[in-house]
C-alpha positions, 0 to 999 in steps of 0.5 A, spaced: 522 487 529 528 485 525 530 477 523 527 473 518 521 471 515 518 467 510 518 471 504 513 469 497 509 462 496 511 456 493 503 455 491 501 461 488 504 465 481 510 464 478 512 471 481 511 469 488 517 463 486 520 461 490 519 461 496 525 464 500 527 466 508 529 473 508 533 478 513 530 484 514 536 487 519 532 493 522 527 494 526 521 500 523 515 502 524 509 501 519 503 505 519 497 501 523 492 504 517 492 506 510 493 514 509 486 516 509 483 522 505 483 526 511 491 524 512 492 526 504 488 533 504 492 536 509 497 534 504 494 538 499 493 542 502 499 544 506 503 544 499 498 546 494 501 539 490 497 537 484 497 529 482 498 525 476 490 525 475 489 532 477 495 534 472 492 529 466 486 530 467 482 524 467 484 517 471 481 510 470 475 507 474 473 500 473 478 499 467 475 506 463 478 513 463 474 518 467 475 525 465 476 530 472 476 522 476 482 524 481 484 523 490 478 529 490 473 525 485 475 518 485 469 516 481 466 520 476 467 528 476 460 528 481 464 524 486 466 527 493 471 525 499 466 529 504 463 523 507 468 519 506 475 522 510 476 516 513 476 512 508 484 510 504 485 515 499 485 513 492 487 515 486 494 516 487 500 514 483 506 511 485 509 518 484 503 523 488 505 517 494 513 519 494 511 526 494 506 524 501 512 522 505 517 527 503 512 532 505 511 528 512 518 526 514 519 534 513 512 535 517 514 530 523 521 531 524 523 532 529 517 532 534 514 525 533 520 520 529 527 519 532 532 523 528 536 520 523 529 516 521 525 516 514 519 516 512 518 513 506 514 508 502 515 500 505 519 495 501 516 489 498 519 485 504 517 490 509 510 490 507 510 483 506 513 481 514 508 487 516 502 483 513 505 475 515 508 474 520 514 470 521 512 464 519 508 466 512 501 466 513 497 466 508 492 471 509 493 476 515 490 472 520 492 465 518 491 461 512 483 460 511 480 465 507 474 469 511 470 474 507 468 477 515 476 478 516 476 483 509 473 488 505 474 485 497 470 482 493 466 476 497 465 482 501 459 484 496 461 491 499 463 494 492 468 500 494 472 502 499 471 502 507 474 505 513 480 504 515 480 500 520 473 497 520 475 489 520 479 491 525 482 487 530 479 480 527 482 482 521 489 484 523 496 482 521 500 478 527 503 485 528 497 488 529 496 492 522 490 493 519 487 493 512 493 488 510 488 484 504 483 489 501 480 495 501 486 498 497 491 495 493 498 499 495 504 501 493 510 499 495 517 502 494 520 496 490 521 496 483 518 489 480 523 484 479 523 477 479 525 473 485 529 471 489 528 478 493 535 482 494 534 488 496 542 491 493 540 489 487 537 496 485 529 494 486 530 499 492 532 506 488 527 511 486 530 512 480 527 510 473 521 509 470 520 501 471 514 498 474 512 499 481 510 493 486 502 493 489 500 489 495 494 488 500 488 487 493 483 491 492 475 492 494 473 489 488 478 483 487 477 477 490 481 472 495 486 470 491 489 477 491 488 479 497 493 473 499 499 476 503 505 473 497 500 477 491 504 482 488 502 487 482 506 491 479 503 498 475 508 504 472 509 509 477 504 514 473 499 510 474 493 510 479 485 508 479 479 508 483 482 501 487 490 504 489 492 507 495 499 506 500 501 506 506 507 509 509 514 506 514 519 510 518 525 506 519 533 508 519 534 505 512 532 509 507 
């Protein structure tokens, strides 16, 4: 819903500082799971769109270049999504995710979104909201860390789950799954420091800067998968551990 909330940490990074009430003044929708590989294959194959990996030819895993590594592969050459369809797509750049939701506000319109709304990637402040709540919990569920309630690190899981499978303990106070692990995901928002407006320009598409990450990956630990945690990656960038999400709202 629309209406404020507590937005960053006064205890964790200087980045997350400081702590601030936002006024989100409109209501949207975000997706209740990660775009799956079922979800981005029928992109691909739709449109025929090659990603950044595909076009470099190589993408990183565990911090090494990987040759023929990309959404398909999202290891080594070898590695298949055929027995993972339900598991977030992952490497993917910030610049593949905008082409995804392009390509689905034209797919849905008119059937499955009211007219004059977009699909498009969540604000940093969106995700946040989504992920929190109100009243700026901690994690999803409230403010203790539980390795039962996520897949990351303590999880000792090692990859990527799927979606959903922490769900419903796991959820967010709106009842969204997969807020802290599984995937990092890409937000809209260029990184810029605090406080957080979105009329400063971080909103824009244009540009090269750093993108904003949030929600941590399988092999990070608690301390990422903190609902105020914020990376920030070039929008060319991707790896085995990156995926997103989408919102629909009336704001573009």
């Amino acid at each position: 819903p629309a209406g404020k909330f507590v937005m960053g940490s006064d205890k964790g990074q200087d980045n997350e500082r400081p702590q601030q009430t936002i006024e989100i003044p409109y209501t949207y929708k975000i997706a209740r799971y990660p775009v799956t590989n079922a979800d981005f294959a029928k992109f691909v194959n739709a449109t025929k769109y090659k990603t950044t990996a595909e076009e470099a030819g190589k993408s990183w895993v565990k911090g090494a270049e990987v040759k023929g590594a990309n959404w398909a592969h999202p290891s080594v050459p070898e590695s298949t999504i055929d027995q993972i369809q339900d598991h977030p797509v992952v490497q993917v750049s910030w610049r593949d995710a905008i082409a995804y939701c392009e390509w689905l506000q034209q797919n849905l319109q008119g059937s499955k979104t009211p007219e004059g709304f977009k699909v498009r990637l969540p604000t940093e402040a969106e995700w946040e909201k989504a992920a929190r709540g109100e009243y700026g919990k901690e994690y999803p569920w409230g403010d203790e860390f539980d390795k039962t309630k996520c897949n990351t690190e303590e999880s000792g899981i090692g990859t990527t789950t799927p979606v959903g499978k922490f769900s419903p303990q796991g959820d967010s106070p709106y009842g969204v799954a997969d807020m802290a692990g599984n995937v990092w995901e890409w937000c809209q928002s260029k990184y810029k420091a605090y406080p957080y407006n979105a009329n400063d320009g971080r909103e824009k598409l244009d540009g090269d800067e750093a993108r904003v990450l949030r929600g941590v990956s399988f092999d990070l630990n608690q301390w990422g998968a903190r609902g105020a945690f914020r990376l920030n990656l070039r929008p060319h960038y991707r790896n085995y551990g990156i995926g997103f999400r989408v919102v629909v709202s009336s704001i573009s």
